[in-house]
LOKOLDO-722908 format. One record per residue (C-alpha): x, y, z. Coordinates in steps of 0.001 Angstrom, whole numbers, plus 500000, padded with zeros to 6 digits. Example, Ala and Ser with C-alpha at 12.3 -4.5 7.8 and 13.67 -1.06 7.14 Angstrom:
2
PT      px      py      pz
PT  512300  495500  507800
PT  513670  498940  507140
END
This chain:
774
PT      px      py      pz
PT  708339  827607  894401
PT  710304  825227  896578
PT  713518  825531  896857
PT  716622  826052  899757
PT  717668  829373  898314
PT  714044  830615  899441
PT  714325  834333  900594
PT  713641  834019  904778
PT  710446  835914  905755
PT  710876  839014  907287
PT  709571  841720  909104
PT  710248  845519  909137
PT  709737  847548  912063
PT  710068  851355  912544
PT  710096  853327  915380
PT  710752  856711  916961
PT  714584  856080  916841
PT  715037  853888  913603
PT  713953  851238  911193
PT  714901  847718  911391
PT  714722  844119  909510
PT  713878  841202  911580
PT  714370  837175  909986
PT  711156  835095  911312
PT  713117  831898  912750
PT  711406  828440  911239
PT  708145  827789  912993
PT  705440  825256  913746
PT  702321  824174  915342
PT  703734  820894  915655
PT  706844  821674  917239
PT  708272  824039  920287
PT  709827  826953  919709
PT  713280  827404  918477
PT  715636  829635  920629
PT  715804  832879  919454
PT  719113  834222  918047
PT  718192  837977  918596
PT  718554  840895  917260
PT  717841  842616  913662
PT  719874  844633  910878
PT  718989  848713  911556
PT  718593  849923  908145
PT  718570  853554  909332
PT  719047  855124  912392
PT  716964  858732  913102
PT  713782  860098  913026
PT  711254  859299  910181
PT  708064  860580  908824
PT  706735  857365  906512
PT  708286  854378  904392
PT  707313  852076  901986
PT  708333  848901  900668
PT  708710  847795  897395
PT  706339  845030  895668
PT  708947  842474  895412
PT  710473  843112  898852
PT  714233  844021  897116
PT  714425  847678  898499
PT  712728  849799  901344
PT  712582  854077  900833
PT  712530  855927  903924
PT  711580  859456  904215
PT  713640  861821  906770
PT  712288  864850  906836
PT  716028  866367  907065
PT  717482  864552  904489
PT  714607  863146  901906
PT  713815  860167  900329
PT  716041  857295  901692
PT  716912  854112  899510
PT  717623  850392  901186
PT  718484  847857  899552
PT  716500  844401  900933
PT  717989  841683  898588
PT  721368  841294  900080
PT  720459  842072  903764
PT  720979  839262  906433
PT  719171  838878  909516
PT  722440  839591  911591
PT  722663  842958  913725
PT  724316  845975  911490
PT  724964  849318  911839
PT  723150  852212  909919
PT  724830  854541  907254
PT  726687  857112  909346
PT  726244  860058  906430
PT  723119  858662  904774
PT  722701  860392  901033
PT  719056  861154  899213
PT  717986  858586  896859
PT  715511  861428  895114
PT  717109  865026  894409
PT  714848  867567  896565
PT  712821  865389  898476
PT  712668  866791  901854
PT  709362  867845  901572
PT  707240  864679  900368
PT  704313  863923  902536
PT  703146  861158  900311
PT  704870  857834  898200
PT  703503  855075  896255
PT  705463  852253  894508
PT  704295  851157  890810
PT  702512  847412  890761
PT  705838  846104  889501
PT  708105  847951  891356
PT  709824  850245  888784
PT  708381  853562  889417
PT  707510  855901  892574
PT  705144  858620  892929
PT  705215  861034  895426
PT  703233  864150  896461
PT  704506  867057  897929
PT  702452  870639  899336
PT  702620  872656  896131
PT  704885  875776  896071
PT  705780  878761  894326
PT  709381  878208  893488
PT  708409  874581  891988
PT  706953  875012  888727
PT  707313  871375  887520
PT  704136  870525  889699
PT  704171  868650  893194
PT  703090  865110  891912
PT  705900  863619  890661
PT  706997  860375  888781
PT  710911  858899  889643
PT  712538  856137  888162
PT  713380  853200  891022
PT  716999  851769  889040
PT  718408  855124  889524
PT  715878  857703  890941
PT  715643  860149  887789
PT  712477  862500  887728
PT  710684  861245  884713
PT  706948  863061  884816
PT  705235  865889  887159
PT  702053  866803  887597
PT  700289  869725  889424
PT  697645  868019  892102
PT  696150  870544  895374
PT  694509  867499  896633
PT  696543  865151  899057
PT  696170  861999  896933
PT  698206  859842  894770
PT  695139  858548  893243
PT  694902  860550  890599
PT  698046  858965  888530
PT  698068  854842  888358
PT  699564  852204  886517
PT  698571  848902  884979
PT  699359  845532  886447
PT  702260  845190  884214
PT  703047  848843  884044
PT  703096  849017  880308
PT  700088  852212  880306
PT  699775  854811  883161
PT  696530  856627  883549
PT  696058  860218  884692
PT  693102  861916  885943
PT  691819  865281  884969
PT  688834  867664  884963
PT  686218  865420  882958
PT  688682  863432  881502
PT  691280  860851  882397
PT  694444  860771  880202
PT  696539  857773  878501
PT  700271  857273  878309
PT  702640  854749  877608
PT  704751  854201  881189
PT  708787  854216  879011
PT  708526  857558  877316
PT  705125  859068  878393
PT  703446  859317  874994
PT  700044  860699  874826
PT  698200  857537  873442
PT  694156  858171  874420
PT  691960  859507  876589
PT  688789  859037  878670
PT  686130  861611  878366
PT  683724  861736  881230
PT  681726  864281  882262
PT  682406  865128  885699
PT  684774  861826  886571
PT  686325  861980  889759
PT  688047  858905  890742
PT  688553  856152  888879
PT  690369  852552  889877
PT  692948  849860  887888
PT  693231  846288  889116
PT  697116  846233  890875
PT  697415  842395  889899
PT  696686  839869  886878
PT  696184  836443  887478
PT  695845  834186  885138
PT  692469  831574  885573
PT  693272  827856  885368
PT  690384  827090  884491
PT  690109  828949  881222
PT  691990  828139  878114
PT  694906  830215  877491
PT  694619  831942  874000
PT  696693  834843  873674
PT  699698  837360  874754
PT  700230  835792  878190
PT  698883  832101  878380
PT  700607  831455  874717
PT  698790  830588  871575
PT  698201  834000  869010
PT  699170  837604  870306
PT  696501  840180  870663
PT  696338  843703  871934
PT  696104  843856  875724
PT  693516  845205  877721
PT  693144  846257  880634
PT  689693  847202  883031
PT  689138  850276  884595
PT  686241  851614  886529
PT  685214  855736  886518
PT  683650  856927  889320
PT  681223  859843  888717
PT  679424  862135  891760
PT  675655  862625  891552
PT  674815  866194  890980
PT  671719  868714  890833
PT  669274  865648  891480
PT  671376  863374  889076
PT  672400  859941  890868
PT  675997  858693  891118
PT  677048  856259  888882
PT  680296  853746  888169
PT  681461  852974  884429
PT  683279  849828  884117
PT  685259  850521  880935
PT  687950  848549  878823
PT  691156  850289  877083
PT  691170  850440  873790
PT  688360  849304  872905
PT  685217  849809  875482
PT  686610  853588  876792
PT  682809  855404  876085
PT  681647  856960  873118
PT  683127  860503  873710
PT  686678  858402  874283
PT  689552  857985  872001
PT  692235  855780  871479
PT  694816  858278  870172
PT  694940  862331  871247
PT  693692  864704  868749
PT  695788  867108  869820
PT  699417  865870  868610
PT  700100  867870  865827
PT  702602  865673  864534
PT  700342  862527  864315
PT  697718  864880  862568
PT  700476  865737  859763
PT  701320  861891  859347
PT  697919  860245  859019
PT  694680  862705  859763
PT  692641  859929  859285
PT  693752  858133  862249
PT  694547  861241  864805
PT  691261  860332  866853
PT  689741  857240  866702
PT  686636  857008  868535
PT  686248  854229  871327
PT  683221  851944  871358
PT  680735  851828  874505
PT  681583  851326  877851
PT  681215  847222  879500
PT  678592  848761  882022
PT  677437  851065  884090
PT  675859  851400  887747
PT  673563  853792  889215
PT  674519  854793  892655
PT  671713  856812  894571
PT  673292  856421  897863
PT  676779  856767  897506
PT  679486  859886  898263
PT  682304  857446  898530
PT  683214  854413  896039
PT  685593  852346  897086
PT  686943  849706  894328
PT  688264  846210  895111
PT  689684  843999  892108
PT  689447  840182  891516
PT  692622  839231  891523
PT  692264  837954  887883
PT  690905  841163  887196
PT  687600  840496  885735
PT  685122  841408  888170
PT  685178  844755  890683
PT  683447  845112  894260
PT  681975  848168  894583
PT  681608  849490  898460
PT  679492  852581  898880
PT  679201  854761  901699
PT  677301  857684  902664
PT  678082  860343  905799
PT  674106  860695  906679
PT  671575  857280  906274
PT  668673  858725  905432
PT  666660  855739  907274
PT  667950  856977  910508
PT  669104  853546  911231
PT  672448  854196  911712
PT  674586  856979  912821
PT  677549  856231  910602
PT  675978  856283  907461
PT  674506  854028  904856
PT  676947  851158  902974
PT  675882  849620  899930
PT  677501  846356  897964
PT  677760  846295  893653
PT  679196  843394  892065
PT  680818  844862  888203
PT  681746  842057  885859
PT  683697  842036  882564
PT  681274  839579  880416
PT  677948  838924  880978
PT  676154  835390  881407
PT  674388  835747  878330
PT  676417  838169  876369
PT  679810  837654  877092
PT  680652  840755  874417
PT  678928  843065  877258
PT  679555  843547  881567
PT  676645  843360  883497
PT  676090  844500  887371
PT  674487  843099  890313
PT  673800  843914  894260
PT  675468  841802  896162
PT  672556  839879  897662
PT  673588  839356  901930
PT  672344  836568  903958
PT  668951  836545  905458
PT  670789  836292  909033
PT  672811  839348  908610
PT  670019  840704  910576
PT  668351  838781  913383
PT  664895  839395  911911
PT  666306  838548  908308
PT  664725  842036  907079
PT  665693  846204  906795
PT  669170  847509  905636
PT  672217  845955  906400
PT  675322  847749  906831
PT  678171  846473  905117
PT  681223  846133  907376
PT  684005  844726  904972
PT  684400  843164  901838
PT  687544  841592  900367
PT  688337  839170  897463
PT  690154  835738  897989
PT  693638  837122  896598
PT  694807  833596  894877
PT  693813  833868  891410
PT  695339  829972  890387
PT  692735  828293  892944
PT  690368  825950  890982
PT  686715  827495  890088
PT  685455  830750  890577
PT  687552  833354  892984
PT  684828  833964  896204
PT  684846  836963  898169
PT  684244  837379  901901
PT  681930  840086  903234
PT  681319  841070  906959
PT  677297  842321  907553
PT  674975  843410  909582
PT  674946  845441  913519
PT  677529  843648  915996
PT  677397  841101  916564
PT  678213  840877  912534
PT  677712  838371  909959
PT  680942  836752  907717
PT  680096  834841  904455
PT  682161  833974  901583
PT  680252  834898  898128
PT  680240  833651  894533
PT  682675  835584  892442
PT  679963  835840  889782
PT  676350  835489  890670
PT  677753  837157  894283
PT  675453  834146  895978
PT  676501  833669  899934
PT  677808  830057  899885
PT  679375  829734  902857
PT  678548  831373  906503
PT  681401  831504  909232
PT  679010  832492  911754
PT  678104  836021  913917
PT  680427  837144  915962
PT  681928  840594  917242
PT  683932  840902  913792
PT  684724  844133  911320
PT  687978  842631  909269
PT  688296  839218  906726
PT  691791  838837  906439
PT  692773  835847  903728
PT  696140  834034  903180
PT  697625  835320  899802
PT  697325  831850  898777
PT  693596  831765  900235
PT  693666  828499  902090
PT  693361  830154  905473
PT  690740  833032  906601
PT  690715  835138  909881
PT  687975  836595  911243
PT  689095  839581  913447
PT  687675  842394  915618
PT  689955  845404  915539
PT  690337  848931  916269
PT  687502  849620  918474
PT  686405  846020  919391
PT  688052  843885  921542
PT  690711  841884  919524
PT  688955  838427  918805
PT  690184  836677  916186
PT  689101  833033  914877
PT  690958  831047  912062
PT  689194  828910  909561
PT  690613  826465  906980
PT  688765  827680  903664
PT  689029  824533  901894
PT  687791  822295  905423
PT  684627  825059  906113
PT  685849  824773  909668
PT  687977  826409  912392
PT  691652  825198  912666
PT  692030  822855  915883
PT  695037  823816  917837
PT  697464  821571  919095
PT  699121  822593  922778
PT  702159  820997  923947
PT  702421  819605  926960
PT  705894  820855  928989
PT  707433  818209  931832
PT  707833  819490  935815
PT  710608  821329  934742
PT  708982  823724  932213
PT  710504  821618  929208
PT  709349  820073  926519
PT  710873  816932  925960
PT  711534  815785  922346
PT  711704  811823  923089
PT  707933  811452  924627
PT  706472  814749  923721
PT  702707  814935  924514
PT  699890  817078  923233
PT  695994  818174  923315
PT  694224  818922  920573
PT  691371  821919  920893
PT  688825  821489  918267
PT  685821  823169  920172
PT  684999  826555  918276
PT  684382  828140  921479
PT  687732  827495  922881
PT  689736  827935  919441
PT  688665  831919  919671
PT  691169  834418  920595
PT  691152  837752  922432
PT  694232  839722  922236
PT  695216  841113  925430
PT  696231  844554  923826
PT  693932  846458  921109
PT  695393  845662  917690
PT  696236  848520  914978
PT  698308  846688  912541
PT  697585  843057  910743
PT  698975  840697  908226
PT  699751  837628  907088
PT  702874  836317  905778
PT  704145  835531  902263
PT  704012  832101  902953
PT  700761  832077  904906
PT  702250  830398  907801
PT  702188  833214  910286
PT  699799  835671  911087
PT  701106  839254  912770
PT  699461  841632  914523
PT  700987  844789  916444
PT  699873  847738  918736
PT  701409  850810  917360
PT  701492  854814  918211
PT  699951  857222  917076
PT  696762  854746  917199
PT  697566  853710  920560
PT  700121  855598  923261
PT  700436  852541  925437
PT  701743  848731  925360
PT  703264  848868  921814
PT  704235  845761  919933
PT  704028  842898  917944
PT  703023  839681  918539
PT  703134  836484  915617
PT  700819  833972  915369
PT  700695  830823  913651
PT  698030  829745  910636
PT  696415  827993  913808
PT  696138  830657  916144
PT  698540  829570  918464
PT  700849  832031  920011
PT  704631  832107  918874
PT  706406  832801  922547
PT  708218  835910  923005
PT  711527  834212  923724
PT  711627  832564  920150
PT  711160  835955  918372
PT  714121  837956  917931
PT  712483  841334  919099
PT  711769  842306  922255
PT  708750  844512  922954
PT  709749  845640  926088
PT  712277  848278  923795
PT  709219  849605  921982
PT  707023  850578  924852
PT  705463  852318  925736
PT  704896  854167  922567
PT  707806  854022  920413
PT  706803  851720  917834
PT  705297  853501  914292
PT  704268  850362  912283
PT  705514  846378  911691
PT  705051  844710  908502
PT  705946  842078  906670
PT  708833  841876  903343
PT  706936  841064  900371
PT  707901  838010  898306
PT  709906  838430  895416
PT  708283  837705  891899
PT  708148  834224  890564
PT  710035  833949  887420
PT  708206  833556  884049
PT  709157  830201  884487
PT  708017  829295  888199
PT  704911  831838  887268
PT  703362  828905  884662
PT  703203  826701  887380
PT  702365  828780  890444
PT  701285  832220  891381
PT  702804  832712  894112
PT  706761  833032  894699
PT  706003  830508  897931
PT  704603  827055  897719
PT  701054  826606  899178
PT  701190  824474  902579
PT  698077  822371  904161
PT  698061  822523  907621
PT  701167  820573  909039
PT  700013  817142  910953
PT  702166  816562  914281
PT  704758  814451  914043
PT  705080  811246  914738
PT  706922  811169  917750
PT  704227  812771  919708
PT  701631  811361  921400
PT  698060  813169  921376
PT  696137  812488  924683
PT  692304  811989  924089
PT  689372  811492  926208
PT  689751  811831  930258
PT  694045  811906  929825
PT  692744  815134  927779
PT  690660  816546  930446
PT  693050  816296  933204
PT  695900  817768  930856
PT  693802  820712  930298
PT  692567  821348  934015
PT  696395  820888  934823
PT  697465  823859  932608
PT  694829  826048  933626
PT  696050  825128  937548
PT  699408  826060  936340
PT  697980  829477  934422
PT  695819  830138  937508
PT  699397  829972  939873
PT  701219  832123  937440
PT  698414  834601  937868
PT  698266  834625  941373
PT  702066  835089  941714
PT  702227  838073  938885
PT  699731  839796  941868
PT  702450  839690  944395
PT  700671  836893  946808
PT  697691  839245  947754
PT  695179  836695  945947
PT  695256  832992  945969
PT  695479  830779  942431
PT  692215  829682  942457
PT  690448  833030  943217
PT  692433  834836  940517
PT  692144  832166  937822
PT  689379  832379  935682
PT  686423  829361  935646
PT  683968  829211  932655
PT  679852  829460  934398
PT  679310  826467  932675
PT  682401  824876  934829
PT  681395  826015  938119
PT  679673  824300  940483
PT  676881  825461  942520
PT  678585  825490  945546
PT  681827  825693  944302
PT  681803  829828  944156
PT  684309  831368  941540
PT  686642  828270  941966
PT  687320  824714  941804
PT  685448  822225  939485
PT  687043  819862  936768
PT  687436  821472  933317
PT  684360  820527  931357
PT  684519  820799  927014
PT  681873  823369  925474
PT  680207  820673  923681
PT  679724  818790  927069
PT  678652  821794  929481
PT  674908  821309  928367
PT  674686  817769  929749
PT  676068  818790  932775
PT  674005  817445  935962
PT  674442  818605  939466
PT  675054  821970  940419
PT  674155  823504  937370
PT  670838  821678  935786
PT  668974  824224  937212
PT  670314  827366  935101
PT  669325  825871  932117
PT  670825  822705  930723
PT  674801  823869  931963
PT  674502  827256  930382
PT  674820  829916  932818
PT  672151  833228  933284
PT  675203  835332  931826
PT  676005  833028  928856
PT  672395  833039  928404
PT  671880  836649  927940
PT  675133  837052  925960
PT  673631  834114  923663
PT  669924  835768  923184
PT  672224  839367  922247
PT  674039  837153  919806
PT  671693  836086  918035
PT  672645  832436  918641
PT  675608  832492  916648
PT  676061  829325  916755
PT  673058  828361  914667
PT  674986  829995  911618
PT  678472  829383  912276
PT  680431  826961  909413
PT  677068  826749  907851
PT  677027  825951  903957
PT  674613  827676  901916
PT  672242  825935  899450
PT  671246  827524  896210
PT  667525  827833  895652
PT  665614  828185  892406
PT  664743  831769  892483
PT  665699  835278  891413
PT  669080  836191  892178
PT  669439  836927  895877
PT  667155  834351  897001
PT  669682  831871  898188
PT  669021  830607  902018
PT  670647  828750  904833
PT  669299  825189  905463
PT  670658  822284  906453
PT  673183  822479  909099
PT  671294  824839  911300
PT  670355  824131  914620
PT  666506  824636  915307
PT  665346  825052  911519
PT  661856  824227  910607
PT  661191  821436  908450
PT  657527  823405  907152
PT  660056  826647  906410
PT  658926  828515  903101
PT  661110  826861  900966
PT  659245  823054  901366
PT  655943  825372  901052
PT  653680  824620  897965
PT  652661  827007  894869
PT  648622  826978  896788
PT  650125  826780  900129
PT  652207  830176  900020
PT  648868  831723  897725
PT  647078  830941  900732
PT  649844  832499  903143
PT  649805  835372  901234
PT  645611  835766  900936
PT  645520  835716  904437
PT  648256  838168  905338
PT  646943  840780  902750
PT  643649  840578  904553
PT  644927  840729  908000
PT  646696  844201  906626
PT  643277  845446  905129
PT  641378  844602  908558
PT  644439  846597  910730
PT  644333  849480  907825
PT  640562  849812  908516
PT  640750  849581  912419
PT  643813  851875  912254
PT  641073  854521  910261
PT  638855  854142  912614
PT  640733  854757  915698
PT  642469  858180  913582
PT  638648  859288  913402
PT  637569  859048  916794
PT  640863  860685  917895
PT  640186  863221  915547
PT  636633  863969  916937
PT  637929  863888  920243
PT  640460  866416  919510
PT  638109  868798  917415
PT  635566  868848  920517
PT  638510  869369  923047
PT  639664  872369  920914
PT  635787  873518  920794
PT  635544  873602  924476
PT  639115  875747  924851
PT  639117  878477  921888
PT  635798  878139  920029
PT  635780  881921  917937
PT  639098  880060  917048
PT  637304  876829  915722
PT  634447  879397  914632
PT  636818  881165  912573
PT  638130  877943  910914
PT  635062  876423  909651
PT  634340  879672  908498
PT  637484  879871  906317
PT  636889  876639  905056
PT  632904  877284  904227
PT  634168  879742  901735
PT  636981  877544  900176
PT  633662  875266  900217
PT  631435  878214  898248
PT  634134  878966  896009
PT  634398  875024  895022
PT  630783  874952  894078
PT  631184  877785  891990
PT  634105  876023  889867
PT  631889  873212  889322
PT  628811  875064  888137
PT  631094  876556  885434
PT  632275  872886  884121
PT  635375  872524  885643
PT  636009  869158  887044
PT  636255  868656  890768
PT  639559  866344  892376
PT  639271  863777  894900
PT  640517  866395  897757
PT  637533  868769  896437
PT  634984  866293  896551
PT  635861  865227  900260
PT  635672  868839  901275
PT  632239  869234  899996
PT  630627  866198  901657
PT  631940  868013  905121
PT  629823  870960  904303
PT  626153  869932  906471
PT  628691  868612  909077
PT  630523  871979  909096
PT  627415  873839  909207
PT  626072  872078  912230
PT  629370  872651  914482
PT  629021  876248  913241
PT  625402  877070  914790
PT  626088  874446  917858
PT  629084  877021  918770
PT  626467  879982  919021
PT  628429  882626  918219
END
């Protein structure tokens, strides 16, 4: 959708002392800055516990624990400063004391969930009407969840969860309409959004053509117990609920009196089902055209001792099967060889996340992050779950994509250090990142504007300078934010906007100022959602903004290339080096405090001085530094070698190879592969291979057995020497389990392998007996 009445993107912010709606001014790579025009709209002014925004971005409900549940309305709010509601009134009758609140896919209903008491008999999990905030449904729930009570994408049938069974209703008047019976069901998951696949031709209810009954995927999570494994059902209302399901209740009475016949009518077999043996925790992550399900398991002890945080496991649930489309089928998810630098033993799966734009052309991928840090990010097949692309190894643990999937970032949060690295999905590289050149003055000057491009993956990484809680991208997928936020972190709270590039938007353009929220004031920043597309706009486009390439400069700049590039970029890092020195208060000089790249410094140069030299020229650097290996200092060396060599699988397509599923591996592309690698290896030529490894592990088997022996001896003679009416005693024990032995096998009864071994020790036995002379 492109239009000038295009809702402005905007970002909501809540703190200690209220909640407020920022407007994002324009922005661009290719352009400075705009001014900004400061300041936001408070929506409410106090002391809040949570909030939540609704799915099209028209209203925000904030929770004051002295008041209740809050309602804002988002559709006719400008991005000019306001005042909040001086006597503020509760949007839901007796709401003080929700903890919990989740919005409906579409928008139209919330449920909360509140501690359960004695003087509410209704039940504590409650269903309220948006449009006017009536109480429609309650439920009784002891278990701080919403979970157990979820709608379709289109909110036509809501789904609640019981003991062994999970219960069907129609969302307008909460009819009883089916049920799923499962023996000992505990979770169970429904896809939030529908897209519809472009590739496929449309043939009923929503693409046109003849109407049939919807439906609609779930998946049914069910614990192992008493030795039994865990296992997922992927299931389809009406029609593919389980045997034991049906699509009408049994128990209306009044259904029964009109037609008995059709009171319960059994439901046919479920799609699929999935043995878990390693998994306490499912966690469920749709396609957005909701025909396939991720399945991330996780377990609080690994049992291979590999890891202290448990074991993770990958499942890939589809609706139709390749060769029976009336059936699902399930797969692991195979993982690249290089998810582990030896390319063998269990991986641990970091994160896993679909591409979110169902309308793209082809299969939807998914992205998963592997392996020990430094960790592995692929994008997968959506259906044979193949890794087809590699973005390379790096210290990584979240895959956030653009919700219209053209851009990917690669980000190390929470714990790690902040590094983040943006790729273009459709270009299988890293975004270059144009930097504007300002005049003597500071100023960027419109007529003759200069610029650099970075296109070196090495320099095109980022490191925030403050550890990031919160992340997201825009609506439009032009912006990228990312904010430090309390309880998470006490200290240097607030949010900082990037562009799809990277590149930083300056504080002074932003109409925020951080300085207000710290230094632990701010409670979370996120972005508006976009309004729906209409039915209309929906034919032609998913999403309710258009999708954008990436924007080419214009064409009244000038890009500076070659050694005009070089002395640019040693300029600005002069310039950053001065501003660092001064922000110290004189005690260091500029080119002490500034930082120099090893592969930039010269050998007599100490920490200082040296021209700026590009990553893909610091190998071929002569001088100073051909002595510490080709450029590449002792340092980046080491950091290399922990690696892994990163680079040898970074933007790295992967070929598919005629094999089982899973047997896909990296090839061309990658620095340092072998030409003679297994997969150019002949039928007789990997017989061979394999002759001669099972021999060498029949000749170390043997050796090993020899070795156990002697130590064995040794042992028995050193425990002779220091206790022998101990030994004595022994052999003596096991001459009569000897004696009694023989006297099974004189009366017929056949001897074991175990039994036959003890009586060819008898003579020896014997021997060590008299040689003790006791």
């Amino acid at each position: 959708m492109s239009s000038t009445t295009e809702r402005p993107i905007q970002l909501l912010f809540r703190s200690k002392e209220c909640v407020e709606l920022y407007t994002l001014p324009e922005t661009s790579s290719s352009a400075p800055p705009p001014p900004s025009q400061g300041g936001g709209q408070i929506l409410y002014q106090g002391k809040t516990t949570f909030h939540l925004l609704s799915p099209d971005g028209s209203a925000a409900f904030i929770h004051d624990a002295s008041i209740g549940l809050i309602k804002c309305d988002l559709s006719t709010s400008s991005g000019s400063s306001a005042s909040a509601s001086t006597s503020p009134r509760p949007f839901l009758q007796n709401s003080k004391s929700i903890q919990l609140a989740k919005c409906s896919p579409r928008g139209s209903y919330i449920l909360t969930w509140e501690r359960p008491s004695k003087e509410d008999t209704n039940g504590n999990l409650k269903v309220w009407s948006t449009a006017n905030g009536t109480l429609l449904q309650s439920f009784s729930c002891k278990k701080a969840t919403l979970d157990t009570v979820q709608w379709t994408h289109d909110e036509q049938i809501v789904f609640h969860c019981v003991t062994n069974e999970i219960h069907i209703y129609t969302a307008k008047d909460w009819k009883r309409v089916g049920k799923v019976r499962s023996q000992g069901v505990a979770s169970f998951s429904l896809p939030g959004v529908k897209g519809v696949d472009p590739n496929a031709a449309s043939s009923s209810g929503e693409g046109g053509g003849a109407i049939t009954e919807k439906k609609y995927l779930l998946t049914a999570f069910v614990p192992g117990i008493k030795g039994k494994p865990a296992r997922v059902d992927l299931l389809r209302y009406p029609d593919r609920m389980g045997r034991d399901s049906s699509t009408i209740d049994s128990a209306s009475k009044a259904a029964a009196a009109a037609a008995a016949a059709a009171v319960n009518i059994p439901s046919g077999p479920g799609l699929t089902s999935k043995s878990l043996f390693n998994a306490e925790e499912v966690n469920v992550k749709w396609s957005p055209r909701a025909d396939a399900a991720l399945l991330l398991t996780q377990t609080a002890v690994d049992n291979t001792g590999q890891s202290y945080y448990g074991s993770t496991h990958l499942f890939l649930l589809l609706e139709k099967d390749a060769k029976n489309p009336t059936i699902g089928s399930s797969l692991v998810v195979p993982l690249p060889k290089e998810s582990t630098k030896d390319g063998s033993g269990t991986v641990p799966i970091v994160s896993a996340e679909w591409l979110p734009n169902p309308s793209i052309t082809g299969v939807v991928p998914f992205g998963v992050i592997s392996g020990r840090m430094p960790a592995l990010a692929s994008l997968h097949h959506g259906i044979t779950g193949e890794p087809t692309f590699l973005f390379g190894r790096a210290h990584r643990n979240t895959m956030d994509m653009s919700p219209h999937g053209r851009f990917i970032v690669c980000g190390g949060y929470g714990n790690l250090a902040g590094g983040m690295d943006f790729w273009d999905r459709n270009k299988g590289k890293m975004i270059p990142r144009r930097i504007l050149l300002k005049e003597e003055g500071g100023k960027v000057e419109e007529e003759d504007t200069k610029y650099v491009t970075i296109k070196e993956a090495a320099d095109l990484s980022i490191t925030s300078s403050s550890p990031v809680v919160g992340h997201q991208w825009s609506p439009d997928s032009r912006t990228y934010v990312v904010s430090t936020t309390s309880p998470r972190m006490n200290v240097d709270n607030g949010v900082k906007v990037h562009r799809y590039d990277g590149s930083l938007i300056e504080g002074s353009a932003l109409p925020w100022d951080n300085a207000k929220y710290r230094p632990d004031k701010l409670l979370s920043a996120e972005y508006v959602p976009a309004p729906f597309p209409s039915e209309e706009e929906k034919k032609k486009e998913f999403h309710y903004y258009p999708d954008r390439p990436q924007s080419p400069p214009p064409r009244r700049f000038t890009e500076l290339k070659g050694g005009a590039a070089v002395k640019a970029l040693n300029k600005l890092r002069d310039a950053q080096s001065a501003q660092a020195g001064g922000k110290g208060g004189g005690a260091k000089t500029a080119a002490a405090s500034a930082y120099v790249p090893p592969a930039a410094r010269k050998a007599g140069g100490g920490g200082g001085g040296g021209a700026y030299v590009p990553p893909g020229a610091r190998r071929g650097v002569t001088g100073g530094s051909a002595g510490r290996g080709g450029g590449t200092s002792l340092a980046e060396r080491m950091r290399q070698e922990r690696e892994g060599s990163a680079a040898t699988v970074a933007a790295v397509k992967v070929t598919k190879r005629n094999g089982p599923v899973g047997a896909a591996s990296v090839t061309g592309g990658i620095v340092g592969a072998s030409a003679n690698d297994e997969g150019g290896k002949s039928k007789s030529a990997l017989r061979r291979e394999k002759q001669r490894l099972a021999k060498e592990k029949a000749e170390k088997e043997a050796a090993e057995e020899e070795k156990r022996k002697k130590e064995e001896e040794l042992a028995r003679v050193a425990a002779n020497k220091a206790d022998p009416e101990k030994r004595a005693k022994k052999i003596r024990k096991t001459l009569k389990q000897i004696d009694d032995i023989k006297s099974k096998a004189a009366g017929g009864t056949e001897l074991n392998d175990d039994q036959r071994k003890k009586l060819e020790t008898e003579e020896e036995l014997r021997k060590e007996l008299a040689s003790l002379n006791l």
